[in-house]
N, C-alpha and C positions, 0 to 999 in steps of 0.2 A: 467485780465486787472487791477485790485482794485491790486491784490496783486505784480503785477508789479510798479504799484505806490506809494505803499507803500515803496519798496522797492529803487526806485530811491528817495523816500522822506528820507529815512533812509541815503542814499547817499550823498543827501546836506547835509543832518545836518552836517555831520562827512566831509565833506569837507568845509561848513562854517568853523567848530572849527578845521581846520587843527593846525592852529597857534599854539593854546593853547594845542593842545596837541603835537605838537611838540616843546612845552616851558615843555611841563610837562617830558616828556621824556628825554629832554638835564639835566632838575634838577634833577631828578631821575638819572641819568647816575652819573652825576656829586656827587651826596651827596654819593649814594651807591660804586663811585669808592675812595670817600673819607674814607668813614669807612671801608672797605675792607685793604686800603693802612694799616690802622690802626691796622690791625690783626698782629698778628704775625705768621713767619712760621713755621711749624710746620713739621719736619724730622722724619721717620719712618726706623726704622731698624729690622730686620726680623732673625729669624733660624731658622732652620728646624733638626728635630730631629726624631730620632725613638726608641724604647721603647726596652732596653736588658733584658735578658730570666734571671727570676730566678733560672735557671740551671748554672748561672755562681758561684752562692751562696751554690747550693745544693751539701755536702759532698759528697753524694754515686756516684752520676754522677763525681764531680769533681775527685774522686781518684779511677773512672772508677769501682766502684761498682757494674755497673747495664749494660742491653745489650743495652738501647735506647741510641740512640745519643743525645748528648748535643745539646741543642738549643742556638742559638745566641742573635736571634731579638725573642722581647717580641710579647706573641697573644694577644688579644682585652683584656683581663685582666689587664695585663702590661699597656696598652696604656689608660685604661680606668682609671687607676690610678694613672697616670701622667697627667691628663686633672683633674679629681678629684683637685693633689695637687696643677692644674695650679690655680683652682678658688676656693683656703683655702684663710680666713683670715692669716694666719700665714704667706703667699708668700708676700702677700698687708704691709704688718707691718713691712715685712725686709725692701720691698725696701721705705718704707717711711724714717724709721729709716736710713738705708744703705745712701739713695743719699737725706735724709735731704728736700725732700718735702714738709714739712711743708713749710720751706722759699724758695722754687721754688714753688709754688703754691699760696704763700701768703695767709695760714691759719695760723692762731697763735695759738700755742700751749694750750691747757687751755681754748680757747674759746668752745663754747657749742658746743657739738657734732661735734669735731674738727677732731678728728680720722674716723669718719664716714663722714666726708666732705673729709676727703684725700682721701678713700677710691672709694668712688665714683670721684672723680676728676682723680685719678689714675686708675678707670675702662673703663674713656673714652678712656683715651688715650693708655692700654693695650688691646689686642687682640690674642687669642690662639683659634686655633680650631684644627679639623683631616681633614688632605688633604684626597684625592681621592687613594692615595697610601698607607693607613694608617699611615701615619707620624702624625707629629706633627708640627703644624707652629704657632710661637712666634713672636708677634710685639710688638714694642715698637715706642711711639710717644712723639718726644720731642721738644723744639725753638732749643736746642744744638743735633746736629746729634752724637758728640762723646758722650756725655751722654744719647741719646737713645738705643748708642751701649753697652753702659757699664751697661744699664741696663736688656737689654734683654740680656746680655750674665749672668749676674748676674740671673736674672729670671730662666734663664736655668738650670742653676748649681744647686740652691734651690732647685727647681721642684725634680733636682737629687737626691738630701740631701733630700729629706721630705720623697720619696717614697723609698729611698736606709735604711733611719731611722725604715719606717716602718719593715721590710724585719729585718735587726737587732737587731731589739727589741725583734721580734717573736722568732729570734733565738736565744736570749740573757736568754728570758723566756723557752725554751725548753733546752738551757745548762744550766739553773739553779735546773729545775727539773731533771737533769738528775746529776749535781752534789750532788744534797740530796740524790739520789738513790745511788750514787758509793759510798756515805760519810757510807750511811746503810749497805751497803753490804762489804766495806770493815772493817767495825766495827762484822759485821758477820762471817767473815773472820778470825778476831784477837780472837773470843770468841771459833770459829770450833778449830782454832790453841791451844789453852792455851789448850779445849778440849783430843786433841791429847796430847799434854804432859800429862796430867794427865793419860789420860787411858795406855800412856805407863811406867808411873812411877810406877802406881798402879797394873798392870798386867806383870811388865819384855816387855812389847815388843819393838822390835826396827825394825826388818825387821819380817814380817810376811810370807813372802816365804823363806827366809833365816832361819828361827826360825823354820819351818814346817819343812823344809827338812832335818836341823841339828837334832829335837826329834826324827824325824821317821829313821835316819841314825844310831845314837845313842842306841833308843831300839832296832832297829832289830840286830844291832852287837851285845847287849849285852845278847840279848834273844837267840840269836846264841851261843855263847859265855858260856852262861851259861847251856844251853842242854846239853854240852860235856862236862861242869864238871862236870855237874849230871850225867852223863855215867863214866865218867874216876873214879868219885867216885864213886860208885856202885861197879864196877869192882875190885878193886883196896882195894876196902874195906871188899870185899869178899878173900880176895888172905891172908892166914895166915902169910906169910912170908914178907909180907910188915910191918915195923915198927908202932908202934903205935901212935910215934909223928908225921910220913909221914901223916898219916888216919888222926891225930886231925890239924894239917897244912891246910890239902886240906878241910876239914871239914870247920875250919873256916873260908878260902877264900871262899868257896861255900855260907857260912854265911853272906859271907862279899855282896859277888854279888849277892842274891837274897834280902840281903835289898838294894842293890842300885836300882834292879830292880822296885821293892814296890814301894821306893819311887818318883821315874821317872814316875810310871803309878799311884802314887795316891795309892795302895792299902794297907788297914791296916795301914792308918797314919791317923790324925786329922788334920796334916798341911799340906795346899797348898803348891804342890810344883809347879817348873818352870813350867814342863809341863799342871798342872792342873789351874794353873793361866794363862798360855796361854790360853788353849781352853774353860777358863771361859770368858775372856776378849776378843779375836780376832774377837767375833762374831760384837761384840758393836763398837770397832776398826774401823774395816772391813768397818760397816756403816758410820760413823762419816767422816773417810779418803777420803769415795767417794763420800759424801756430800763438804768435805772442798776440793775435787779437783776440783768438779762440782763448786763450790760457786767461788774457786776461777780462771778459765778459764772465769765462766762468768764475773767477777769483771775484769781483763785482756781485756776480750771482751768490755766491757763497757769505759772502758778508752781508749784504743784507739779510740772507738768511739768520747767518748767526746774530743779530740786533734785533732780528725777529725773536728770538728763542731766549736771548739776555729779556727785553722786556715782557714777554710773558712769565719769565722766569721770575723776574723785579716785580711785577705785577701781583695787588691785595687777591686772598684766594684765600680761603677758607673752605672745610672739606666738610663741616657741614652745613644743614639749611634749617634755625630752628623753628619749632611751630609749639614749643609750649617750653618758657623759662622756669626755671626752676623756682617756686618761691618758698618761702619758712611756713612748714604745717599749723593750723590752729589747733590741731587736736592730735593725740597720739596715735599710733599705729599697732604697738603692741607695749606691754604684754595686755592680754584679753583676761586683766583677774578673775572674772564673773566665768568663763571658761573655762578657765585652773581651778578655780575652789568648786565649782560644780563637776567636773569633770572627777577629781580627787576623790568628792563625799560619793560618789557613785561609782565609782571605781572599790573603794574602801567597803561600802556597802553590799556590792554582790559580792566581793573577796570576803566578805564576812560570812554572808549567807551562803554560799557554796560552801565554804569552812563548814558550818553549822550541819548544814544538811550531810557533808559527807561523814564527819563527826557522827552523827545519830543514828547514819544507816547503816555502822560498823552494828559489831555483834556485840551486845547489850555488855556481857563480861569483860569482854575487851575494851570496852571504853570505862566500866566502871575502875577497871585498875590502871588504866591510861590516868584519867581523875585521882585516884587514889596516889597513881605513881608523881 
């Protein structure tokens, strides 16, 4: 029963002060539909985008190198560094620079921590995160809808250029190293080569199977060759009736072709001949040649490599994939006035009414000299 009385007592009160609080509520309506009026509106422009596969970069995939299929759309790596380049200083600095925010914002240049007030001023009103589909969703809020469009399409493009930079740069430093390596190797190349001159200036050779097959063709005719003079002369030099300049004739051509033989195999001379400069030098030859043919298939190898790696590198690439442009809002996005001023008179309203009630359930004296006071 007390606490039904009380209750009906809480009742008068707040129907006594109906008036006043329904003056409070019209002034609250009224001042907060006035400041509201006073906002400006504020247009949101959006794209949506999805992150391409570094396999559109990569040489061996690109000129089918390899068995895996080329990927198209970028995995959580990609996507996770294009949210990375969404929220770099370097994104915030273009489009300050880019669309001149300093005077859309009204931060003057040069004032104290003027780039870090843009920054923040431009974090309000940008927005990027990863949809449910792994995309990418970009907003932009601005008074002017065609420059929130012109900004998040700009934002995008960045985004592209910052993470498409990184990816190029990597492989700007891997064709770098890898033009030191062909610069080495093809200087390896010119020293195996001058190598080869030498050991064929110094040793007679020019073709080493043509060179082999031509001594071994050579002695065995002549070592043929010369077994039946030594028989023809034996014979012949036994026979009394053959002349004596015939026998000294065949005598000295016998003379003649065992020192060509001698000297062909080397024996009983102190000079190198063809042959014995050959099979002193083809061994070293031999070596050198199949190094300078190894050195230089691999030098061949390596350069097409690296024209592999220049033309993907030269190659259009773009880091994202869009799937919705950005265009100029028809209608605003905030401020929600209808939201603010209702929010306000109802707000104002139980801060009245709690007032009221705790006012009343003080102790009758004490509020009267409260009043009084």
């Amino acid at each position: 029963m007390e606490s039904q009385d009380k209750i009906i007592s809480l009742a008068n009160v707040l129907y006594k002060n109906r008036i006043r609080l329904i003056v409070l509520c019209l002034v609250t309506f009224v001042v907060s539909a006035a400041i509201t009026l006073t906002m400006p509106n504020y247009y949101k422009s959006e794209t949506i985008f999805y992150p391409t596969s570094e396999d559109l970069l990569k040489p061996n995939i690109i000129f089918g190198e390899t068995d895996s299929d080329m990927r198209f759309y970028g995995t959580d790596i990609e996507l996770d560094r294009l949210l990375s380049m969404a929220e770099s200083p370097q994104l915030f600095d273009f489009l300050i620079d880019e669309f001149n925010l300093s005077e859309r914002y009204g931060i003057e240049e040069g004032s104290r921590h003027w780039r870090t007030r843009l920054r923040n001023k431009l974090q309000k009103n940008f927005e990027v995160r990863k949809t449910r589909r792994g995309a990418v969703e970009l907003s932009v809020e601005d008074t002017d809808p065609e420059v929130a469009m012109e900004m998040a399409r700009a934002a995008r493009e960045k985004i592209s250029d910052l993470a498409t930079a990184i990816i190029r740069n990597a492989q700007a430093e891997m064709l770098e190293v890898m033009q030191r390596a062909v610069g080495e190797k093809e200087g390896m190349v010119v020293d195996l080569k001058d190598s080869l001159r030498t050991l064929r200036e110094k040793y007679g050779i020019f073709s080493v199977e043509a060179q082999s097959e031509m001594y071994s063709s050579i002695i065995t005719e002549l070592e043929s060759k010369l077994q039946r003079e030594r028989v023809r002369f034996d014979r012949l030099s036994a026979n009394p009736r053959i002349s004596r300049d015939t026998i000294a004739f065949m005598e000295a051509n016998l003379m003649g072709m065992e020192q060509q033989f001698r000297f062909l195999t080397g024996e009983a001379t102190d000079e190198l001949t063809g042959l014995q400069r050959f099979n002193e030098g083809v061994g070293q030859f031999e070596l050198v040649k199949n190094r300078f043919e190894r050195e230089s298939n691999q030098l061949t190898f390596e350069r097409i490599r690296m024209k592999k790696i220049i033309a993907a590198n030269e190659a259009p690439y773009s880091a994202v994939f869009v799937v919705q442009e950005a265009l100029p809002a028809d209608r605003k996005s905030r401020p929600a006035r209808s939201l603010i001023v209702g929010g306000a008179v109802l707000g104002v309203l139980l801060f009245a009414t709690v007032g009221l009630l705790l006012f009343h359930s003080i102790d009758p004296e004490l509020a009267e000299r409260i009043k009084k006071g």
